[in-house]
N, C-alpha and C positions, 0 to 999 in steps of 0.2 A: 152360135154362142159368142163367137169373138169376130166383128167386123170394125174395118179399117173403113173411113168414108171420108173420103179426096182428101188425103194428108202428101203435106209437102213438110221436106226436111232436107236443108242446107246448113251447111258449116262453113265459117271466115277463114276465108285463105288469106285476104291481105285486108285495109283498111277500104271500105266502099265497096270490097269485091265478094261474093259469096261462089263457092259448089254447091251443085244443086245435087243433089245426093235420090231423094226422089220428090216425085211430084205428079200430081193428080192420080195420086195411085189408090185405088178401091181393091179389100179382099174382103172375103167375107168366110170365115172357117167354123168348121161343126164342133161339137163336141168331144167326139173323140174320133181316132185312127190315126197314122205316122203320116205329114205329109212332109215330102221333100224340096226344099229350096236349092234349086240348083242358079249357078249362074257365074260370070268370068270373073273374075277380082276389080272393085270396082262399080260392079253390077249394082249393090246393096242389099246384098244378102245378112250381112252383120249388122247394118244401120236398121233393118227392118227386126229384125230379130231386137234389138236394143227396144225399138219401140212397143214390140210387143211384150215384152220383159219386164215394161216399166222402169228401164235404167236411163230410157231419157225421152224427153217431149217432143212432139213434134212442131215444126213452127206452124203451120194453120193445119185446121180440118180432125176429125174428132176420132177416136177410138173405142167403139161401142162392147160391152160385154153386155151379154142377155139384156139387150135391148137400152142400158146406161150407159150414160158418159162414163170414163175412168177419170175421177180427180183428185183423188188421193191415192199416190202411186205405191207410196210406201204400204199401207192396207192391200192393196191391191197385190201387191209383189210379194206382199209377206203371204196372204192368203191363200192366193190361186199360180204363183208360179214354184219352178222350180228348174234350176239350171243344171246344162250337164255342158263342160267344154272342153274344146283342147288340150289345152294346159292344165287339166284338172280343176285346178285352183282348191286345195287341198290347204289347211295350216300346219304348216311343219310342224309345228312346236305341239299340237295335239296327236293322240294316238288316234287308230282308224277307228273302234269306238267311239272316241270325243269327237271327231269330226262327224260320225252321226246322229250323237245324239243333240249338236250343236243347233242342227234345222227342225228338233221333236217338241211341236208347241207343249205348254203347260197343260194339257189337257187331255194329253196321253197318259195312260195308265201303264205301270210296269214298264218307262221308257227304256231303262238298260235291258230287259228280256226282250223287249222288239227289235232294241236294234240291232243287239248281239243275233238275234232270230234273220232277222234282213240281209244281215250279214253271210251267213252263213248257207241262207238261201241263194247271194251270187259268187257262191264258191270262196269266201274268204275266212273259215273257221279258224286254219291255222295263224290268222297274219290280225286279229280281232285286237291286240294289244301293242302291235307296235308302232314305230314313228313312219309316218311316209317316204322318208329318206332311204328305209330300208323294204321297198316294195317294187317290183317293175311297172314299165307302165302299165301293162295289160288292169294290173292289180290295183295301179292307183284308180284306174277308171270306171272300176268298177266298184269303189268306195264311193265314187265320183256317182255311180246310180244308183246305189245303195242311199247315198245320203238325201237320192231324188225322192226314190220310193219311201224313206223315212218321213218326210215333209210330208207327204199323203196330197199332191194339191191338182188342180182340173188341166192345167198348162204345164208340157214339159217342154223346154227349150235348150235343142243340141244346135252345139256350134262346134261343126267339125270333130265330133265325139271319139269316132276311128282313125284322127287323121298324123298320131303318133304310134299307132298300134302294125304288129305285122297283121297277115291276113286273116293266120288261122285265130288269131286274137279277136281283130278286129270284126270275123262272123257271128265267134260266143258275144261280144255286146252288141252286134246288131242284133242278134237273136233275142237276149234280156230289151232291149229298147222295143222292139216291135211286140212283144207279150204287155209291155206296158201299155202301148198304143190301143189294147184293146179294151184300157178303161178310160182314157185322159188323151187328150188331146197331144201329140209328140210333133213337134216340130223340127227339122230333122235339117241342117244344114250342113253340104257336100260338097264336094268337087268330082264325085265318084257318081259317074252315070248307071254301073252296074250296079251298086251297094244300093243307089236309089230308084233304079227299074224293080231291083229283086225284093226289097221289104215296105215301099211304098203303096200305100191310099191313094195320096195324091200325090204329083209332082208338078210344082209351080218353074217355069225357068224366066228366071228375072235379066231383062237387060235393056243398059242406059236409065235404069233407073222404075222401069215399069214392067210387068207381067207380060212376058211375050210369049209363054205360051202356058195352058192349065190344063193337066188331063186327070180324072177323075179315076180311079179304083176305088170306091171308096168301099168296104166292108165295115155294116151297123152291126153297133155290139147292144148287145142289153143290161151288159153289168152295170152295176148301179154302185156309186162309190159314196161315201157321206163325207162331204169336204165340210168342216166348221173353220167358223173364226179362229185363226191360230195366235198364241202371244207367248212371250219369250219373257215375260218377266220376274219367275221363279230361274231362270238361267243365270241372271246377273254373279252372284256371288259364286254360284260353279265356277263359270268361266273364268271371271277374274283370279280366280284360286287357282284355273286350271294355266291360264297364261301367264303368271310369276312362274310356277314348278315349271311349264314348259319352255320359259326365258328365265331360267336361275342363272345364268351366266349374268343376265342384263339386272337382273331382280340382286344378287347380291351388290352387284356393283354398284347398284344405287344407293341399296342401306349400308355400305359402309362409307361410301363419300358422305351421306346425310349423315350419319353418327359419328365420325371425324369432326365435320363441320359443327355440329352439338357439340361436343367434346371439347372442341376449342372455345366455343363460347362458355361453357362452363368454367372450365379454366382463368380465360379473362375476365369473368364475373368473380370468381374465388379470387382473381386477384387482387378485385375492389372492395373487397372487404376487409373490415376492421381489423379481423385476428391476421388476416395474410398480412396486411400493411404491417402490424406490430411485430412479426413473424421479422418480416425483412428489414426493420429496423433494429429488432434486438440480435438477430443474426448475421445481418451481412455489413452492417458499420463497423470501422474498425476502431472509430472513435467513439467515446462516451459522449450523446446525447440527451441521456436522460435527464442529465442535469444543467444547470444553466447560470451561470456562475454573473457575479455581478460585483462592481467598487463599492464601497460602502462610502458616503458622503458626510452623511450625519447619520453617527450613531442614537439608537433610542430604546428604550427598553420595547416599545408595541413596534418595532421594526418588524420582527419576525414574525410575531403572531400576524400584523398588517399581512404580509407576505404569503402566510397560507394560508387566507380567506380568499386568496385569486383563485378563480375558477384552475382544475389539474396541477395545482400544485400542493402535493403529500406532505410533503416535509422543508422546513428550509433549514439550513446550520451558517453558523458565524464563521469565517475563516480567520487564522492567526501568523501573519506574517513574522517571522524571527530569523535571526542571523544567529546560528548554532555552532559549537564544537562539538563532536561526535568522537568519542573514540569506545573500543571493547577492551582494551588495555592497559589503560594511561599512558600508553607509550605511544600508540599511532595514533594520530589526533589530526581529525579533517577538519576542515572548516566551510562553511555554506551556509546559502538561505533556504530556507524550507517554509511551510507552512502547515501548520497545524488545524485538523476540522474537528471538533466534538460529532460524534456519530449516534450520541445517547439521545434513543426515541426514533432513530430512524430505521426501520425494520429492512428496510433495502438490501443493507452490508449484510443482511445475514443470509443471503441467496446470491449473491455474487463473492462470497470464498470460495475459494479454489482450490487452495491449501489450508492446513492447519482448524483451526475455530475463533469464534469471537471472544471478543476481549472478554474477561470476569471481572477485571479492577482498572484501577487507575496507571495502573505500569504496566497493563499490556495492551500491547500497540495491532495496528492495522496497517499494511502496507501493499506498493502493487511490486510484480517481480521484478519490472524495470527499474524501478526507486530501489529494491536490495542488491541490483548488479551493479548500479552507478555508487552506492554507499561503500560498498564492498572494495570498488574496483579505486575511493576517494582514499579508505582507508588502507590499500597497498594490498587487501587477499583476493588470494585468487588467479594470480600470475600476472603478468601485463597483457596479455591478451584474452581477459577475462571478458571486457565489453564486446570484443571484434565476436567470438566463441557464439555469446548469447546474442546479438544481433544476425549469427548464421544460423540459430537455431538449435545450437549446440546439444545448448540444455532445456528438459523439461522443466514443470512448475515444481513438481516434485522433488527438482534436484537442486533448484533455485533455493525452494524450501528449507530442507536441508543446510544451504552453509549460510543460515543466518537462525535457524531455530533454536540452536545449541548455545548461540552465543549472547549473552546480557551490553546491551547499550547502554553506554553512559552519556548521557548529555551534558556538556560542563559548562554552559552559557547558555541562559542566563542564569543556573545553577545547577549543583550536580543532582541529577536525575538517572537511576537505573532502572531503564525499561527493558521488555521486550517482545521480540515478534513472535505474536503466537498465530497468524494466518496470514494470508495473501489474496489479494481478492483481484477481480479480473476486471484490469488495465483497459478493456475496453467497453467495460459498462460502463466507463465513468470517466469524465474530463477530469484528470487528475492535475491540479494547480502546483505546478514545480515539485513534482512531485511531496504531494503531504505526506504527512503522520497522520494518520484516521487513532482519535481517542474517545475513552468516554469522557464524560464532565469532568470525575476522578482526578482525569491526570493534572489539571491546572491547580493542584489542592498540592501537587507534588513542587510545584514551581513558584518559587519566590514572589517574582515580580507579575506585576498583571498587565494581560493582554488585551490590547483595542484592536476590535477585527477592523479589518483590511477590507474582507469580500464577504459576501453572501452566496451559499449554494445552496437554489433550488430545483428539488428534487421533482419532478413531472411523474403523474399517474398514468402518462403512456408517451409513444414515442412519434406521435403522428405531427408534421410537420405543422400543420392549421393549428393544433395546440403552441406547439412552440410561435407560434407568428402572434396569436391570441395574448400570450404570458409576456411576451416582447413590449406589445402597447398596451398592457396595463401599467408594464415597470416604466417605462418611458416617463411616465402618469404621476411618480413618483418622486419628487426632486430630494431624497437620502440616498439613492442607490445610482450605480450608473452602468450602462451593459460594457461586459470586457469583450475588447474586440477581438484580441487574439483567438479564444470561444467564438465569437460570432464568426468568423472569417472560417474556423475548424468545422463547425456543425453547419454553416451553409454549405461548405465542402460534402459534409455527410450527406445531407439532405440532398443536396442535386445529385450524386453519384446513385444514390437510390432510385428517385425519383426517375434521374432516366432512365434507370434498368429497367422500373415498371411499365415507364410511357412506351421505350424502346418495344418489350416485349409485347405490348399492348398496340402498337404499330406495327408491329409484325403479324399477331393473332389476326387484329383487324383485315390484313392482307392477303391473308393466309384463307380467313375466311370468305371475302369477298373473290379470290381468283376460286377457291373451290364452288363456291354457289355460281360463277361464270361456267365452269367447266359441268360442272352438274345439269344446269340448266341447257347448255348447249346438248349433252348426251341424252337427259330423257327427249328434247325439243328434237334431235333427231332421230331419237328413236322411237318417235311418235309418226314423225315423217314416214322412216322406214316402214312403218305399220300400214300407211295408206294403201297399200295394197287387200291387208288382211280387211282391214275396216271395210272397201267397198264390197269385202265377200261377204261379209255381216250383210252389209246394206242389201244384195243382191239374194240375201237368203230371204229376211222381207223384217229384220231388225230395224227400228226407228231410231232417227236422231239421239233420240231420249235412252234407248234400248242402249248404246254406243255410249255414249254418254257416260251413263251410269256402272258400264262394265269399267269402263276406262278408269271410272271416279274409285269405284271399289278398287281398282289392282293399286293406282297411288295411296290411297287410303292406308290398304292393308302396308305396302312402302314405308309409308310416312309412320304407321303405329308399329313398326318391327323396328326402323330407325331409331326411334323417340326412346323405346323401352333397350335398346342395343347404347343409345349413346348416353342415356342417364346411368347404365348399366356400369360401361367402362368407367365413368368418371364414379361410381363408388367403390369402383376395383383402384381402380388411381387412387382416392384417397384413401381407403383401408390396407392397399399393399404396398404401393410406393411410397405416401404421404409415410403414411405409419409406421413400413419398416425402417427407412430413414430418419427418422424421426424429426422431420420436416417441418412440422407445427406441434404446438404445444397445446392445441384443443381442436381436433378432430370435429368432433362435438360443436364447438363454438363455431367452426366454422362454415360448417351444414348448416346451423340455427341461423347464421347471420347472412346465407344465402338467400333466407326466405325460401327454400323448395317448395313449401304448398303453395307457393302464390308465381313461383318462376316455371312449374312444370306443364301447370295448366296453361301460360301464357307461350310458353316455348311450344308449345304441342300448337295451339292453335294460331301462328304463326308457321308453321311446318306444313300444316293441312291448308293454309289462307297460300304460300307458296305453289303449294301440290295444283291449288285447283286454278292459281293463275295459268299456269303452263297449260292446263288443261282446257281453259276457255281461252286460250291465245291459238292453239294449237288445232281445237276442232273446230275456229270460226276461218282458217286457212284449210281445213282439209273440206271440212263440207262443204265449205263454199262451190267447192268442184263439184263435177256429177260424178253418178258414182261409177259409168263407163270411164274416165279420166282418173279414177284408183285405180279401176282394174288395169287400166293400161299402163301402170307404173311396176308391176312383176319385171 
């Protein structure tokens, strides 16, 4: 059935130099019965066995089975072999089940009754579900011919089968191997002359590389066994399924570094977007941006209206410079400059009070709480350490509020005018010009003489920097207005203190991401390494490149899609529980919509699997490269 004819087989020791391992060696073996290879270490008892295995080639001279060459080794090994060795070679991470039903081609019927059945035929009913870690040897080894007899195939090949067993162990599996012998061919590799006089057919003893001596026992069986084409490829998705749950240590540890890594990029994406940027500009500025304050050159009536036909600019108002006496008394009486804005029409002031409400007439006014502590503190209430108080934080808006609500302002230059403050609005939505009076049209109806504005304040429809740059060189463009610089010099301030909070944290993300994808990649890429052992037990079972392949591709796969749906996952917990209890953005909503998710998940996902499967054609173009004796030799 299986004839060797004049094969030689050497391996490089150095560069130009070979071992000859064997050479012009002819066998020629029956079909079935146990035959024994005996021979000194050395000899080529394991290199011969390799060849017959199909785990690796010979360099000249041909290997015939029923009368063919062998040249498809993989077919060939997937087919008609089946190994039994020393070291078991068992997958931890499967129970003794899995690792028989591992070798049960597609073509078996009722695979888990047979092998539980196999099982239980070499004495291992009790131990059918556990991990190999918890079995002795005797027991592993006989999962180890459980899993032969499961593969059903014509070639059984022992390498040193007994040679970890005590004795009374090692008799029950030579007794199970020599029952098999009487249907399959058993090839039986020893150091044990008695193990091999007492259960051998034949006993070849090999040395220096050639057959020195062959004595025949042979006893013909007539069983008849029906070996078919075996294929493994209804296994793919078992196994892969089964070696995550059996490496869940290694398996979470990958989906949460992947879903970290998503998470963050999420995050940096949210933070390119519109509503985050307008978020951290109407939140984290301490100065009023919104609006963009300008000299007035030449006054005109189409000033204004010119003014907000600029692209993002809502509103513009006149400003009114005056030299005032203020007193609540007639008897305390300050004197200062201030500036007056009409606010009528501009919808703004009425989402930035703070305290109190908006004007209804012409006498009631608008102010920030800094302007009623320095008014207060011009006109002697409040103690003399009324300013130092409210620059520590003293007081609230509310209490601010309070000692200026109760009281009527009279203005007595440039005529007497009783006004007063019926709200407060918040000093950091808004670049306040020495600090104003916010009134409606009203109030100049109250006031004798007439006022030529000074400045112009334009009010912006959002707070995004490239707008304010945009509204900059149109005014330029303008020769009636001219930009105030002390504003310019404040709001560039704003603007870069933002900006690099966002670059900064986005230089961080960026880092954050890139050292985690280094660390990721090195762990699956060594624990793919690690695996080289398991892979050439596939390979030796008589799974193809393709077979390996595909397992590997599904266990990433399923990875990369627990990942994907774990990291899209937390970042809606992030924005529904964090974002939201905190009250962090003002549209949740908007900025889901403005992520684009139907267009960034599909792309994130197929970027994650385009990752997965680099690793995985980086990683099997170094492992198979090797043979598959040179995995196994990595336990």
């Amino acid at each position: 059935m299986l004839k060797l004819v004049d094969i030689k087989k050497s391996y490089p020791i150095r560069e130009g130099n070979d071992q000859v391992v064997l050479e012009h060696f002819n066998l020629e073996l029956d079909s079935t019965g146990l035959v024994s290879i005996l021979g000194t270490s050395g000899s080529g008892k394991t290199t011969l066995l390799n060849l017959l295995g199909a785990l690796d080639k010979p360099g000249s001279g041909s290997i015939l089975y029923e009368g063919n060459e062998i040249n498809d080794l993989t077919s060939f090994r997937r087919d008609k072999i089946g190994f039994i060795f020393q070291h078991y070679n068992l997958i931890e991470h499967l129970s003794v089940l899995d690792n028989v039903l591992i070798v049960m081609s597609d073509d078996v019927v009722n695979k888990r009754k047979r092998a539980k059945s196999i099982l239980v035929d070499v004495g291992l009913k009790e131990h059918i579900h556990k991990l190999p870690k918890y079995l002795s040897g005797g027991q592993k080894q006989r999962v180890a011919i459980a899993r032969a007899i499961a593969k059903d195939v014509k070639i059984l090949l022992c390498d040193e089968p007994l040679g970890n067993l005590d004795e009374k162990t090692g008799e029950k599996i030579a007794d199970i191997i020599k029952e098999l012998s009487k249907s399959r061919l058993v090839l039986f590799v020893t150091h044990n002359n008695e193990v091999a006089t007492k259960y051998s057919d034949r006993i070849i003893y090999l040395k220096y590389g050639k057959i020195g001596l062959d004595s025949k026992n042979k006893m013909e069986s007539t069983i008849e066994v029906d070996y078919s084409r075996k294929s493994y490829e209804s296994f793919s998705a078992w196994l892969a399924f089964k070696n995550i749950i059996g490496r869940l240590k290694h398996s979470l540890k990958y989906v949460m570094l992947l879903s970290f890594i998503l998470l963050i990029t999420l995050v940096t994406i949210a933070l390119d977007t519109h509503v985050f940027q307008q978020y951290m500009h109407e939140r984290v500025i301490d100065k009023g941006v919104n609006n963009l304050i300008l000299y007035v050159k030449e006054d005109s009536d189409e000033l204004l209206s010119d003014l907000e036909e600029i692209d993002h600019v809502e509103h513009a108002g006149y400003i009114y410079d005056s030299k005032v006496e203020i007193t609540y008394d007639l008897q305390s009486i300050a004197t200062g400059s201030t500036s007056f804005e009409s606010i009528s029409g501009n919808e703004r002031f009425k989402d930035i009070i703070i305290q109190g409400r908006y004007p209804e007439n012409g006498s009631e006014i608008l102010v920030t709480p800094d302007h009623v502590i320095r008014l207060l503190n011009e006109l002697s209430i409040g103690g003399e350490r009324l300013l130092q108080k409210y620059e520590a934080g003293v007081f609230s808006d509310e209490e601010v509020f309070n000692m200026i609500y109760r009281r009527n302002i009279i203005l007595c230059y440039p005529s007497h005018a009783r006004v007063k403050v019926v709200g407060l609005i918040d000093g950091k939505k808004i670049h306040d010009f020495k600090h104003s009076i916010y009134v409606l049209d009203e109030f100049f109806d109250l006031i004798d003489e007439e006022f030529k504005p000074v400045g112009v304040n334009l009010y912006k429809d959002n707070l995004f920097r490239d707008v304010d740059d945009q509204i900059r060189r149109e005014i330029t463009r303008d020769a009636r207005v001219l930009p105030y610089d002390e504003y310019n010099l404040s709001s560039e301030t704003e603007y870069t203190r933002v900006d690099g909070f966002l670059k900064l944290f986005k230089t961080i993300s960026s880092i954050i991401i890139l050292v985690s994808l280094i660390v990721l990649t090195s762990l699956m890429m060594t624990a793919f390494f690690e695996r080289k052992y398991e892979i050439g037990l596939y390979r030796s079972f008589g799974y193809s490149k393709k077979n390996v392949t595909k397992i590997l591709a599904l266990e990433f796969l399923i990875i990369g899609t627990s990942s994907i749906v774990l990291g899209f996952g937390l970042f809606i917990l992030f924005i529904y529980f964090v974002v939201d209890y905190f009250k962090l953005l003002n549209s949740i909503s908007g900025l889901i919509n403005s992520m684009n998710l139907l267009i960034l998940v599909p792309l994130l996902t197929l970027l994650v699997l385009i990752f997965m499967m680099i690793i995985i054609i980086i990683c099997e173009k170094v492992i198979f490269k090797d043979q598959i004796i040179m995995n196994l030799s990595d336990e």
